[in-house]
N, C-alpha and C positions, 0 to 999 in steps of 0.2 A: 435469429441473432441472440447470445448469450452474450455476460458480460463475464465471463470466464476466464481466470487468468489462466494464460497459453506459456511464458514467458514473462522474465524481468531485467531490465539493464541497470548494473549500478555503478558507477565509479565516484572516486573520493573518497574524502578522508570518511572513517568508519562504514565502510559497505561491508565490511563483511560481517559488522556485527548485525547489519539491516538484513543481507541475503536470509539469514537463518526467518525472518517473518514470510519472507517471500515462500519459501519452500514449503512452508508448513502451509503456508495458505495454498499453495499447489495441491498438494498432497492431500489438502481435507476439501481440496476440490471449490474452496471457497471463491465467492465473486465479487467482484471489485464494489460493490454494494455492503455484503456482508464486510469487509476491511475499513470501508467507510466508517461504519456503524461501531466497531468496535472502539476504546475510549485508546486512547494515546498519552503518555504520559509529553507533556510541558515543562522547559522544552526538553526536545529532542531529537535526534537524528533519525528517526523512525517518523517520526512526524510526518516527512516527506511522503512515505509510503502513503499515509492515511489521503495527503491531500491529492496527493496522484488516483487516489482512488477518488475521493468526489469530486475529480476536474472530470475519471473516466465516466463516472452516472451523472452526470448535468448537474449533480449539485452545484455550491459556488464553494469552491475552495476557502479556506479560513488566511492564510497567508502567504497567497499567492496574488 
């Protein structure tokens, strides 16, 4: 088992400025660990990505 992004679903207001992380994080093959890990700017609508990624690896989410 990998923690491999396969796929993303987004809707709402500013998804598409969010898709373009998702793609790139496809693309360089990255895992919802490594998305974790990287730093997120506060606030913002990307945010969500990050905490979707430490609800995916057991972390505990920050504002969720």
């Amino acid at each position: 088992m990998t923690d491999e992004i396969l796929g993303i679903h987004l809707c709402g207001p500013r998804a598409s400025d969010m898709i373009a992380e998702a793609v790139l994080a496809m693309e360089y093959r990255a895992s919802a660990e490594d998305i974790a890990a990287i730093p997120h700017a506060h606030p913002t609508y990307t945010e969500a990505i990050k905490e979707a990624a430490l609800a995916a690896t057991e972390n505990r989410p920050i504002h969720i």
